[in-house]
TILO-385002 format. One record per residue (C-alpha): residue number from 1; x, y, z. Coordinates in nm, 4 decimals. Layout:
BEGIN
{num=NUM | xx=X | yy=Y | zz=Z};
...
//
This chain:
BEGIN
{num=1 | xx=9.6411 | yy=12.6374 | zz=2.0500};
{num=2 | xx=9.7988 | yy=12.3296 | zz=2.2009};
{num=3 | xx=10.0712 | yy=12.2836 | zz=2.5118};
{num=4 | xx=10.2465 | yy=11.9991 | zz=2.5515};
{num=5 | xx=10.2951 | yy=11.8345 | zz=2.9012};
{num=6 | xx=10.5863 | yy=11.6139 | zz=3.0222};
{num=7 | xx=10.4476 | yy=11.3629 | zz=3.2230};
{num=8 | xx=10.7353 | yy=11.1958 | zz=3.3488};
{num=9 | xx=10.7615 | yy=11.2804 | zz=3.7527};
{num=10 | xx=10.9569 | yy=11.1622 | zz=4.0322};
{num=11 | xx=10.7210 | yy=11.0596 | zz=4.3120};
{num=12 | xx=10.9799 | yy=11.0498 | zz=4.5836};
{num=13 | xx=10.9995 | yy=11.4469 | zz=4.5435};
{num=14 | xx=10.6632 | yy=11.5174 | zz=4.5184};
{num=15 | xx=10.6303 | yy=11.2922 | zz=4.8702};
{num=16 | xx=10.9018 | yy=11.4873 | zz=5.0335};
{num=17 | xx=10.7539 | yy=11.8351 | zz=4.8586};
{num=18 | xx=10.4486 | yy=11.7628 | zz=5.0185};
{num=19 | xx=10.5949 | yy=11.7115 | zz=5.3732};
{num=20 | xx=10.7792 | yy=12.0633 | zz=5.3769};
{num=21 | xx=10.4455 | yy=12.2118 | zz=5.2479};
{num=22 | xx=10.2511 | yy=12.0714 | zz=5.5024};
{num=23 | xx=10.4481 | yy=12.1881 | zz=5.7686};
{num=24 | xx=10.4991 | yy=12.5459 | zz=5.6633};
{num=25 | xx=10.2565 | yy=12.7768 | zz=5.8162};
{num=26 | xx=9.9478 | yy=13.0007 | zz=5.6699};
{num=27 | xx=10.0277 | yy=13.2138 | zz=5.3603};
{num=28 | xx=10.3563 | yy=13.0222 | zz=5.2729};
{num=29 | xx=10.2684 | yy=12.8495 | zz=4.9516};
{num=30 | xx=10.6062 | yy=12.7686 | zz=4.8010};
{num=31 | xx=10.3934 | yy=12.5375 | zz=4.5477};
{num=32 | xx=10.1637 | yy=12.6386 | zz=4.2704};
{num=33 | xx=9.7854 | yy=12.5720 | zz=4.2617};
{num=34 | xx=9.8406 | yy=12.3068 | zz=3.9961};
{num=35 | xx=9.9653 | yy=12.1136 | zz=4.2530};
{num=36 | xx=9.6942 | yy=12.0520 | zz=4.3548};
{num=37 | xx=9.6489 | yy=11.7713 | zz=4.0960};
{num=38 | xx=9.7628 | yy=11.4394 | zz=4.1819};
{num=39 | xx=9.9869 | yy=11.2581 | zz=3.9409};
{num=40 | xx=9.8747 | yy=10.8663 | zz=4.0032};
{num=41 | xx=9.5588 | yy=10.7383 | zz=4.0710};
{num=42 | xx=9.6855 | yy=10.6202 | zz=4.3727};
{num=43 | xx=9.6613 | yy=10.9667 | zz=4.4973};
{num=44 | xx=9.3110 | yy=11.0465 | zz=4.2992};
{num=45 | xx=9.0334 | yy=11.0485 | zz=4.5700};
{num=46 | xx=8.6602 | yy=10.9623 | zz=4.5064};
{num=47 | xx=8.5210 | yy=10.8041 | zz=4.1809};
{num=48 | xx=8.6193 | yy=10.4346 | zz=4.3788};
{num=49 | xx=8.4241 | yy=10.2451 | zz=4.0554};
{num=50 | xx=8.6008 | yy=10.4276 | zz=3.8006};
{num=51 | xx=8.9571 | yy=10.4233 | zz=3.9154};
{num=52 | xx=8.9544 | yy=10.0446 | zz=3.9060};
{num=53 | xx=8.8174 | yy=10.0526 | zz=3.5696};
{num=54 | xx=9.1004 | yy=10.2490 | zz=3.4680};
{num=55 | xx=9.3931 | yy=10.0818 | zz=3.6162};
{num=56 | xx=9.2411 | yy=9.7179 | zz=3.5329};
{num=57 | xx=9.2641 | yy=9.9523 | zz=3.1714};
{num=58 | xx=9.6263 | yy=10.0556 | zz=3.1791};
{num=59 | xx=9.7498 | yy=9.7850 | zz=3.3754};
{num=60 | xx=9.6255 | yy=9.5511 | zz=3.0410};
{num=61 | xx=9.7930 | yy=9.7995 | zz=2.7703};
{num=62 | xx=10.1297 | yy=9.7818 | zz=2.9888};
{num=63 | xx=10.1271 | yy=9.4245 | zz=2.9799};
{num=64 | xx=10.0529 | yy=9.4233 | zz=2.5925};
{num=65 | xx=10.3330 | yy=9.6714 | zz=2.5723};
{num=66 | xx=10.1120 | yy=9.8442 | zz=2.3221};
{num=67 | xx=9.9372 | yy=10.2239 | zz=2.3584};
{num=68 | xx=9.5637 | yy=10.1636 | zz=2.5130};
{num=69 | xx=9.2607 | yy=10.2120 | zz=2.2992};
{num=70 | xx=9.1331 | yy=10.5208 | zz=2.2855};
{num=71 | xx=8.9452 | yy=10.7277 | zz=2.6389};
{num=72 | xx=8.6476 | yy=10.9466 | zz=2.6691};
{num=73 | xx=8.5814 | yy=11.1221 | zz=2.9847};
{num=74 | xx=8.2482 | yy=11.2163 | zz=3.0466};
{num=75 | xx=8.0724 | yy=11.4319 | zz=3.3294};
{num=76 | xx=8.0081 | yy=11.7636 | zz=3.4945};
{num=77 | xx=8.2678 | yy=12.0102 | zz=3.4951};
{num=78 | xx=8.4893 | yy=12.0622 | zz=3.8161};
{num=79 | xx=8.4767 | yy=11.6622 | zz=3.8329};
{num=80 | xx=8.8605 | yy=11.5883 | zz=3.7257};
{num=81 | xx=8.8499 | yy=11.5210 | zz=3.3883};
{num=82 | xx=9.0978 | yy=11.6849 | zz=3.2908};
{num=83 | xx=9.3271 | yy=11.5911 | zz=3.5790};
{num=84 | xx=9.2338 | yy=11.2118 | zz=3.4747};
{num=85 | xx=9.3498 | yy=11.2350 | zz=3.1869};
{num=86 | xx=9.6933 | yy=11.3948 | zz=3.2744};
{num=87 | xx=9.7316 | yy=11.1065 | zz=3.5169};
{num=88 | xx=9.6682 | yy=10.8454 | zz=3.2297};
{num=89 | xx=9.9652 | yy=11.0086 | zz=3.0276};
{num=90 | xx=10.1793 | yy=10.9847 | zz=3.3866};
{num=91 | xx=10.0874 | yy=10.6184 | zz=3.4622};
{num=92 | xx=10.2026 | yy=10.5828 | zz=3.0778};
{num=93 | xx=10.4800 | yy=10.7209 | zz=3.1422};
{num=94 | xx=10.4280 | yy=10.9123 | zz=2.7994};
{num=95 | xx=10.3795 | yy=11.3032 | zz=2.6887};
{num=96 | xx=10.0322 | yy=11.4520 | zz=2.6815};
{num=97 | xx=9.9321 | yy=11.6977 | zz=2.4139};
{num=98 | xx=9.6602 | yy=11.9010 | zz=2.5335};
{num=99 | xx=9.4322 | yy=12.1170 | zz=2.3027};
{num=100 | xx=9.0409 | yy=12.1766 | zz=2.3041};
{num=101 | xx=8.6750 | yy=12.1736 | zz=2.0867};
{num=102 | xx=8.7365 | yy=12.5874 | zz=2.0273};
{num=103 | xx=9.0806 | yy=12.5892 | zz=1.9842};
{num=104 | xx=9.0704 | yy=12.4007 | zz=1.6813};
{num=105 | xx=8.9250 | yy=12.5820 | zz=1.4615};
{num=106 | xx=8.9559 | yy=12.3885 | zz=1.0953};
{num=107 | xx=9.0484 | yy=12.0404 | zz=1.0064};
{num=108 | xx=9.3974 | yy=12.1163 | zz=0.8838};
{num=109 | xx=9.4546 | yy=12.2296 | zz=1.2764};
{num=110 | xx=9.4103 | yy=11.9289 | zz=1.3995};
{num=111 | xx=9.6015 | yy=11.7509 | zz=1.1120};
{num=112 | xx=9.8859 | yy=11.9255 | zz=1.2035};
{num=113 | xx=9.8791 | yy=11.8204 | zz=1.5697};
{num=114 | xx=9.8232 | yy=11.4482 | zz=1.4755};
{num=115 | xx=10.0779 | yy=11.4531 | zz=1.2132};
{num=116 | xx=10.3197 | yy=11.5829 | zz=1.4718};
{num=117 | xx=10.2395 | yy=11.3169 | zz=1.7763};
{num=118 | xx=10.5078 | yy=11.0583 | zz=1.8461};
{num=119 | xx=10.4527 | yy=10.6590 | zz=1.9055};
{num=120 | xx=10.2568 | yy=10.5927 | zz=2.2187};
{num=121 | xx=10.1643 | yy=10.9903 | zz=2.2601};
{num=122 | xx=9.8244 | yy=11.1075 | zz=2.4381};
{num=123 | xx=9.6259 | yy=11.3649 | zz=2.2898};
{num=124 | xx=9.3885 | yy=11.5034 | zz=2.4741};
{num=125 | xx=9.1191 | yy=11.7044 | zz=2.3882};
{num=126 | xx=8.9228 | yy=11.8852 | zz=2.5772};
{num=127 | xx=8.5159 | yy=11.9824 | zz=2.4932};
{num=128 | xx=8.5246 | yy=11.7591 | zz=2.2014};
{num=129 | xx=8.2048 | yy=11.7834 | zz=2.1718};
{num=130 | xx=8.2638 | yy=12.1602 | zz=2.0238};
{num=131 | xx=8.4836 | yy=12.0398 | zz=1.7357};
{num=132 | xx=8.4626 | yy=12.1387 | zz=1.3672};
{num=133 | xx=8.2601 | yy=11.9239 | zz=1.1701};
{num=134 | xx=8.4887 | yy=11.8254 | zz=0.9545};
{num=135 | xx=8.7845 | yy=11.7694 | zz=1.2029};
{num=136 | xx=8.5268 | yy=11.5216 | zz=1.3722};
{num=137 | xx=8.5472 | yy=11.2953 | zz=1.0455};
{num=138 | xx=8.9227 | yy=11.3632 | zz=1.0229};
{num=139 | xx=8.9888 | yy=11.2611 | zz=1.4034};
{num=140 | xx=8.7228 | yy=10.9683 | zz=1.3006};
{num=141 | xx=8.9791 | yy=10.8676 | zz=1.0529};
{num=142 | xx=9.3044 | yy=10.9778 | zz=1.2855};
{num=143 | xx=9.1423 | yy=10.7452 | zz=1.5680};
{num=144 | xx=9.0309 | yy=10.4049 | zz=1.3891};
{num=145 | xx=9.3497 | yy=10.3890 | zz=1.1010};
{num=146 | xx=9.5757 | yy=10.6001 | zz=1.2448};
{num=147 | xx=9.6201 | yy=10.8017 | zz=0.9179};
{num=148 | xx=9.5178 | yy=11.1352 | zz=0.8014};
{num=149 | xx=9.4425 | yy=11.2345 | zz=0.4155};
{num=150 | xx=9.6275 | yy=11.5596 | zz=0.3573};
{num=151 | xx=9.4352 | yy=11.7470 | zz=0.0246};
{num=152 | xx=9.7304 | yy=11.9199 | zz=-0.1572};
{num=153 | xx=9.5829 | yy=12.1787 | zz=-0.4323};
{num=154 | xx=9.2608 | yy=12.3110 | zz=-0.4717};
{num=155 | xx=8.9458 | yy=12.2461 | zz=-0.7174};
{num=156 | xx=8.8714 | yy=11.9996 | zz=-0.9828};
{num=157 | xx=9.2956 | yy=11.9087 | zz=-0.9365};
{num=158 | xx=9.3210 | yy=11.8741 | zz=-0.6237};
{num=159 | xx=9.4772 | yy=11.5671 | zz=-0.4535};
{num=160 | xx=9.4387 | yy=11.3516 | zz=-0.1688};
{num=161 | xx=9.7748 | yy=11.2137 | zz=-0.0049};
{num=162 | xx=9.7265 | yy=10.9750 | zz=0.2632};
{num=163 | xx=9.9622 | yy=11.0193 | zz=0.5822};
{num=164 | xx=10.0349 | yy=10.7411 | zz=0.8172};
{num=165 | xx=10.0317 | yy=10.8121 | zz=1.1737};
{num=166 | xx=10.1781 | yy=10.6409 | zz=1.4729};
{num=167 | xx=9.9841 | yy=10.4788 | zz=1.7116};
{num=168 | xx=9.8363 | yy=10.7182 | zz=1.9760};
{num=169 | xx=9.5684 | yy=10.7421 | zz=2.2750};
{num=170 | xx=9.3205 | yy=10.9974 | zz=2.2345};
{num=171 | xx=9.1347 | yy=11.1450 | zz=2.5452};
{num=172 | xx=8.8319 | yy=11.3234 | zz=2.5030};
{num=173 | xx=8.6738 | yy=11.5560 | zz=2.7610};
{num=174 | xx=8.3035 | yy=11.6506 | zz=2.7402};
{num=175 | xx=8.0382 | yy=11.7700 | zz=2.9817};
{num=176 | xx=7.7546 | yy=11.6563 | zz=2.7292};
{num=177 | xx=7.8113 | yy=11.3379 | zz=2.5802};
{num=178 | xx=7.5065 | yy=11.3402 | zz=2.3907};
{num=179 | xx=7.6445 | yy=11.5941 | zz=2.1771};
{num=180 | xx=7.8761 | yy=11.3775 | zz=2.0104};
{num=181 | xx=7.8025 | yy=11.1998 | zz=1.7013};
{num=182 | xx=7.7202 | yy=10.8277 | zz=1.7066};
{num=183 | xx=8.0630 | yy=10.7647 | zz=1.4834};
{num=184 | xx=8.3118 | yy=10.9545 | zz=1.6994};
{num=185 | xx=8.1590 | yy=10.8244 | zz=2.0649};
{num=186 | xx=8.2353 | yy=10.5160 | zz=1.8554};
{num=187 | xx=8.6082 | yy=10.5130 | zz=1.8196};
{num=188 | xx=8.6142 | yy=10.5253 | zz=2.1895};
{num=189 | xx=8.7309 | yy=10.1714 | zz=2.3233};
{num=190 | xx=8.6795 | yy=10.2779 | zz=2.7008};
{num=191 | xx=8.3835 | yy=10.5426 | zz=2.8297};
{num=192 | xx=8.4593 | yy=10.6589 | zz=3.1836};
{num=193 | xx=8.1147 | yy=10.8908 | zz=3.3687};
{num=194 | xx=8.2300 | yy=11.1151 | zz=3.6691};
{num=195 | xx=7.9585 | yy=11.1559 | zz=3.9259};
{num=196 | xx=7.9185 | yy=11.4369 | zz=4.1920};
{num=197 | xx=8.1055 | yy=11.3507 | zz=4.5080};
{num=198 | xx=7.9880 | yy=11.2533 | zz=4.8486};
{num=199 | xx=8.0711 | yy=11.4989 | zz=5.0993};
{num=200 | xx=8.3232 | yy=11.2106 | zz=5.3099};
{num=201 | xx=8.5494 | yy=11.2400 | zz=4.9846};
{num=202 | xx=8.5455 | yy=11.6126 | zz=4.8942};
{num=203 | xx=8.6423 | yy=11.6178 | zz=5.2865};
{num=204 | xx=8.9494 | yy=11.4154 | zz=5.1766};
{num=205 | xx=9.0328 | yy=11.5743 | zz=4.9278};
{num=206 | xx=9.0299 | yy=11.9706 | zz=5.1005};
{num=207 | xx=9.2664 | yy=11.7771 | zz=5.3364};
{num=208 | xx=9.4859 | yy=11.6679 | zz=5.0836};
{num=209 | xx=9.4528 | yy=12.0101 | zz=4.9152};
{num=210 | xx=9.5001 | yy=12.2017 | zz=5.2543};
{num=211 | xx=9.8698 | yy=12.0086 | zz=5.3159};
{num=212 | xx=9.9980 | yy=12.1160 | zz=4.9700};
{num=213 | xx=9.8713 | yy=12.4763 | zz=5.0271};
{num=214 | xx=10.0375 | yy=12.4682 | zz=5.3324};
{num=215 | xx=9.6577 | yy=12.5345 | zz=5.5625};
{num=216 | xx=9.5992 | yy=12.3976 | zz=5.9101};
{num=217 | xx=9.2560 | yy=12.2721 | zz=5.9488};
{num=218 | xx=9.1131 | yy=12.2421 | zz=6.2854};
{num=219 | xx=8.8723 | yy=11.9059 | zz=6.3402};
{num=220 | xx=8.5556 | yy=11.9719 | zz=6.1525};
{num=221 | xx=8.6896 | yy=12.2440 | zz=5.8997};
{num=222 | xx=8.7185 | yy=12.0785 | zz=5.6142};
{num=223 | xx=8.3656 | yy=11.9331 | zz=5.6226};
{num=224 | xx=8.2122 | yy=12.2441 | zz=5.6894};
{num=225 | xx=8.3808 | yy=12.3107 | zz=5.3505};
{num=226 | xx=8.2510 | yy=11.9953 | zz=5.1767};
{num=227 | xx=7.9240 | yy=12.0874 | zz=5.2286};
{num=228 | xx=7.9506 | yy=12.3856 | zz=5.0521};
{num=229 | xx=8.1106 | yy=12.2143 | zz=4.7728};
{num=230 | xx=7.7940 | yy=12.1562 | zz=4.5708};
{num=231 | xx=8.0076 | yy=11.7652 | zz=4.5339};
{num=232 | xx=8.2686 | yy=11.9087 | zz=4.3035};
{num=233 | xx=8.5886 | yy=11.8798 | zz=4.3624};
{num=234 | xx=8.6601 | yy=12.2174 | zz=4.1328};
{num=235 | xx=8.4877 | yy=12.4396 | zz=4.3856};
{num=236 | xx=8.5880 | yy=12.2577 | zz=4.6815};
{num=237 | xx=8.9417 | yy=12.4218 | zz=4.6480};
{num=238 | xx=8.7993 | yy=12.7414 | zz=4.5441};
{num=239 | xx=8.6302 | yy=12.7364 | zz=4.8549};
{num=240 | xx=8.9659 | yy=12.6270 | zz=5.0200};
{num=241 | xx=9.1776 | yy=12.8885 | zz=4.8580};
{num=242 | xx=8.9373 | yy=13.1840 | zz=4.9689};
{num=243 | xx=8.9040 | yy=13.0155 | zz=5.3183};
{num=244 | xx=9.3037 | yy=13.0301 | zz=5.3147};
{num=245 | xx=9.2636 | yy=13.4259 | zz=5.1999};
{num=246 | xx=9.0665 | yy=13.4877 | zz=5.5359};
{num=247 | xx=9.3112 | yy=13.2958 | zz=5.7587};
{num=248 | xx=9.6314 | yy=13.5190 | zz=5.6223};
{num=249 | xx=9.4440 | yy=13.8128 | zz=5.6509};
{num=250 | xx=9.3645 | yy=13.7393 | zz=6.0176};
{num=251 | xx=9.6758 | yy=13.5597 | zz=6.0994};
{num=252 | xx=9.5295 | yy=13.2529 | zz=6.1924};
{num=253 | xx=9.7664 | yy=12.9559 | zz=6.2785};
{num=254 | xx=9.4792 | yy=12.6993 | zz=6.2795};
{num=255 | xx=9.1295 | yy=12.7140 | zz=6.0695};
{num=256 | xx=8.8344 | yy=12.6116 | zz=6.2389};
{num=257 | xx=8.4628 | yy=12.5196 | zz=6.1274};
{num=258 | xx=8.3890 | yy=12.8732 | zz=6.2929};
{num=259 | xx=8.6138 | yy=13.0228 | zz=6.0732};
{num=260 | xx=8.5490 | yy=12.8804 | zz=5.7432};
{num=261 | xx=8.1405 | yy=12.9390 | zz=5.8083};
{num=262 | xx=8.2521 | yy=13.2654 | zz=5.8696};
{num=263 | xx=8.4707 | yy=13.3537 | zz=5.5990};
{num=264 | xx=8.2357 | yy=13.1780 | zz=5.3232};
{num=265 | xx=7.9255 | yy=13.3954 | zz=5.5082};
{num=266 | xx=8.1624 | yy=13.6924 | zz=5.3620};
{num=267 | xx=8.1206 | yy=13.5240 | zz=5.0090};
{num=268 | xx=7.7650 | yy=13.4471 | zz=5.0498};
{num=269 | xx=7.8048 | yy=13.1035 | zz=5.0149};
{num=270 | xx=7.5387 | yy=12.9426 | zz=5.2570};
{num=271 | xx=7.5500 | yy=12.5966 | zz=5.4576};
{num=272 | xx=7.3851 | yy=12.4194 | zz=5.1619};
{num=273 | xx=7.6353 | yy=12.5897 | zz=4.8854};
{num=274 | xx=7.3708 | yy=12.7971 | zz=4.7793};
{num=275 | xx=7.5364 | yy=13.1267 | zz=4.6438};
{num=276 | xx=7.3920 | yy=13.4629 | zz=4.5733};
{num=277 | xx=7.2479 | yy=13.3646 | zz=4.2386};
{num=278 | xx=7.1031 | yy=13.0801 | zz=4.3859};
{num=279 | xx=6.8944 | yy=13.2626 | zz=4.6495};
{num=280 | xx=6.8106 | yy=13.4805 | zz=4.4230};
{num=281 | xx=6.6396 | yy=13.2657 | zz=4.2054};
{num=282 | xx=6.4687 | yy=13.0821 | zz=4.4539};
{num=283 | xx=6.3591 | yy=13.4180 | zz=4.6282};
{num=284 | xx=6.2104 | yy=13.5125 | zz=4.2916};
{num=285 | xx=5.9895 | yy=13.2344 | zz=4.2470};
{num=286 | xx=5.9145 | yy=13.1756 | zz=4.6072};
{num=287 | xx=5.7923 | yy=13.5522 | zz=4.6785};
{num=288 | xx=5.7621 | yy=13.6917 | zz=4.3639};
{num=289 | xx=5.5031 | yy=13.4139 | zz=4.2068};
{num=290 | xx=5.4099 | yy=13.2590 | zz=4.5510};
{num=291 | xx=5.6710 | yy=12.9150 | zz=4.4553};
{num=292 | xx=5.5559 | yy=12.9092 | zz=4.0531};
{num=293 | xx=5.5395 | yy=12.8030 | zz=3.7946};
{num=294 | xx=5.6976 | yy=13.0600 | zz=3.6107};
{num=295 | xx=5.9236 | yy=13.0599 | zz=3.2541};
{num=296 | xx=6.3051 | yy=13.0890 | zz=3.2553};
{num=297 | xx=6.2869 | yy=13.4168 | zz=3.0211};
{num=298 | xx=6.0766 | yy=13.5829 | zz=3.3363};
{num=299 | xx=6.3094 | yy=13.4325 | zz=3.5843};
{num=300 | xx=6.6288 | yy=13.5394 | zz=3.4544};
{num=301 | xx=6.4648 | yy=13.8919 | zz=3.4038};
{num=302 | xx=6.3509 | yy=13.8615 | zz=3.7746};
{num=303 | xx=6.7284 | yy=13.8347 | zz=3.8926};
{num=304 | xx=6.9474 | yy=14.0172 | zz=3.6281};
{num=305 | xx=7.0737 | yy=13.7501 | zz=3.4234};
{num=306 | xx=7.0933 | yy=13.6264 | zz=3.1354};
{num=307 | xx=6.8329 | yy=13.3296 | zz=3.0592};
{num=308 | xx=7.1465 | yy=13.0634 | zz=2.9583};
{num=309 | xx=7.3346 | yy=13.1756 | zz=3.3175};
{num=310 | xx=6.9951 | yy=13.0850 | zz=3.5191};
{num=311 | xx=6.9683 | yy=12.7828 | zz=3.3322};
{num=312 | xx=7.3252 | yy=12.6173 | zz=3.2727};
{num=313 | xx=7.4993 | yy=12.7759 | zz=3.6011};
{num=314 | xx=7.1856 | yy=12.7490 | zz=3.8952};
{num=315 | xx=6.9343 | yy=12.5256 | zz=3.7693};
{num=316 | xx=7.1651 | yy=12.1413 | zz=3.7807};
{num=317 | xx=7.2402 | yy=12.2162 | zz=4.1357};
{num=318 | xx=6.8437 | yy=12.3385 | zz=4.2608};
{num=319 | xx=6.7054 | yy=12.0379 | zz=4.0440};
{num=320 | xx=6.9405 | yy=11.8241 | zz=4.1860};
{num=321 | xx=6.9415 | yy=11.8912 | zz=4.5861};
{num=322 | xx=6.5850 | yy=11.9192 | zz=4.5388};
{num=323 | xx=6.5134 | yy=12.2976 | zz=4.5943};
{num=324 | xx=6.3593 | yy=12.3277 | zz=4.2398};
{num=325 | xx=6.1424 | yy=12.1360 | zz=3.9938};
{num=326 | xx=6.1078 | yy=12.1893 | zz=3.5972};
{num=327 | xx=5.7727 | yy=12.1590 | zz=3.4463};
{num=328 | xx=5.6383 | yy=12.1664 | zz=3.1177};
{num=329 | xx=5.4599 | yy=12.4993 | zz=3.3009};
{num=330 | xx=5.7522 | yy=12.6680 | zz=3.4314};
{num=331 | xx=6.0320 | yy=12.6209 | zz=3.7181};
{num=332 | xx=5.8387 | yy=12.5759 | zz=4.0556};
{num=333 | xx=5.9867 | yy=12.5959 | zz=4.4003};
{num=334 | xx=5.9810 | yy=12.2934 | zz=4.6076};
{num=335 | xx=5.9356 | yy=12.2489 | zz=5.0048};
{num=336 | xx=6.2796 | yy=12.2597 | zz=5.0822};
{num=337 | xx=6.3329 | yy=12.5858 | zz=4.8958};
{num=338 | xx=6.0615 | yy=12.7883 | zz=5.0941};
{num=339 | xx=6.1931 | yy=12.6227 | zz=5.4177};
{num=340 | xx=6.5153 | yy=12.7181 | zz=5.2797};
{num=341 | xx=6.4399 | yy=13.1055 | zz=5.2975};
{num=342 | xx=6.2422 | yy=13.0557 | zz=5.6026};
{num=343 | xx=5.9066 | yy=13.0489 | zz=5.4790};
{num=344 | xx=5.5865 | yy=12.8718 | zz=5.5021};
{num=345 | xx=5.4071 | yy=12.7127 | zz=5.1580};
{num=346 | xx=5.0666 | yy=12.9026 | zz=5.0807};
{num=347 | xx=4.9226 | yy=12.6089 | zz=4.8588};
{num=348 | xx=5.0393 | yy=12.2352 | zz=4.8252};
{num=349 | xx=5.3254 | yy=12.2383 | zz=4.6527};
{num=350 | xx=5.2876 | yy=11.9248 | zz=4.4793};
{num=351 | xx=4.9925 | yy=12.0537 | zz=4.3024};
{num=352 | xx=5.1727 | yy=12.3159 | zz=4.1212};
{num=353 | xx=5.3433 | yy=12.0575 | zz=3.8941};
//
């Protein structure tokens, strides 16, 4: 299943759209939440590195007045992917056909898509890391000689027509790059790696958010919302919209750190962006096996779900802010986790790894 996207906008609406929203009080929200995407990278906050790497990019293929070489966006989800690469196809100035891995289920899908792009066209395709086998080698193909070979009949007759293709961009989104074959990360002429953000830029970014939803934040608001954003961008307007739920529903004119600690306390969402899965796990190991180690199987027993959730879902975020270690023995709670749930280590933690 594809959509197509028309990337052409007029930024002096969007401007003045923004400056009615921002002035219209709690619970009007005249705009949609995919507003929330900006449409230059101008107006694309955090990943500082990577945004000058891509305009140096663009700026070059404008200048050659030819399509640029092909993109592949890389990095956890929630990080903007996605949103990059509908602001490559605006700062184009060019359509964007969007389609994913699991969408395409056979080769001859994705022939027709490619065999239906016009001159200058971005593609982009989501999880391409999930694709058929064999639409892989087409897209190899598709990407390096613009051309696809179209098999008409079937058996010991059948034929092999070669179709020429105009010249596209292809974007590719994946959150594991190492999934890719060597050939395909090949074709790519220009690898871009999203990182978690800093809490100062998620704090921009709820107040950008905030003014197209049409949500006053009192000083201090949107931070307490950044650090609860576990540095993605994704769930920091998740966080925003739910924050915005609690101000409607107690007519608030103005949203203050109070409020927002409050209204996430109602979603369980703690001051580190530890949810209830989170705690759960931790509480597991912690007073259940006195901190570890124990295996994932017994964990995801411990808390009710399945072994893949615990591990794909919970376990980046613990590993990463430190409240959780992986050994070859079994996940072990760290320091920070037992201070965490207001406890006191019975053994030296750094012995149990």
């Amino acid at each position: 299943m594809t959509m197509e996207y028309d990337a052409q906008t007029n930024t002096g609406a969007n401007e003045e759209s923004l400056r009615m929203v921002s002035a219209a009080p709690i619970g009007n929200e005249p705009v949609s939440d995919e507003e929330l995407r900006p449409h230059a990278l101008d107006g694309f906050i955090g990943q500082p590195l990577l945004k000058a790497q891509l305009q140096l990019f663009l700026d070059a293929a404008r200048k050659r007045e030819v399509p640029p070489d092909h993109i592949l966006l890389a990095g956890p989800p929630g990080l903007g992917k996605t949103t990059l690469a509908m602001i490559v196809a605006n700062e184009l100035g060019v359509p964007i056909r969007v389609t994913s891995g699991p969408a395409i289920q056979h080769a001859g899908d994705l022939a027709s898509i490619l065999s239906s792009l016009d001159t200058g066209e971005v593609l982009f395709i989501d999880e391409i890391h999930r694709l058929p086998r064999a639409a892989e080698e087409l897209l190899y193909i598709a990407m390096e000689d613009f051309r696809v070979d179209v098999m008409v009949g079937k058996g010991p007759g059948a034929t092999s027509i070669p179709l020429t293709l105009p010249r596209f961009t292809a974007i590719g989104a994946t959150t594991r790059e190492g999934m890719l074959p060597s050939p395909l990360r090949a074709r790519f002429g220009f690898t871009a790696h999203l990182d978690f953000y800093p809490h100062g830029e998620l704090e921009k970014l709820i107040e950008r958010s905030s003014a197209v939803l049409g949500v006053r934040l009192g000083e201090g608001a949107a931070y307490e919302m950044a650090v609860r954003s576990r540095g993605t961008p994704r769930i920091a307007n998740r966080l925003l919209r739910r924050v915005r739920d609690w101000a409607i529903v107690h007519d608030l004119d103005e949203v203050g750190p109070d409020d927002v600690r409050e209204a996430l306390e109602l979603y369980q969402i703690d001051a580190e962006g530890l949810d209830r899965l989170d705690i759960a796990v931790l509480d597991a190991i912690v007073r259940q096996f006195n901190g570890g180690p124990v295996g994932l199987n017994t964990l995801s027993a411990m808390v009710g779900e399945e072994s893949e959730t615990v591990e794909t879902v919970c376990e980046p975020y613990l590993v990463r802010e430190g409240f959780l270690l992986r050994t070859p023995k079994g996940r072990i709670a760290t320091g920070k986790a037992w201070a965490h749930l207001g406890l006191e280590p019975q053994s030296d933690v750094s012995k149990l790894a």
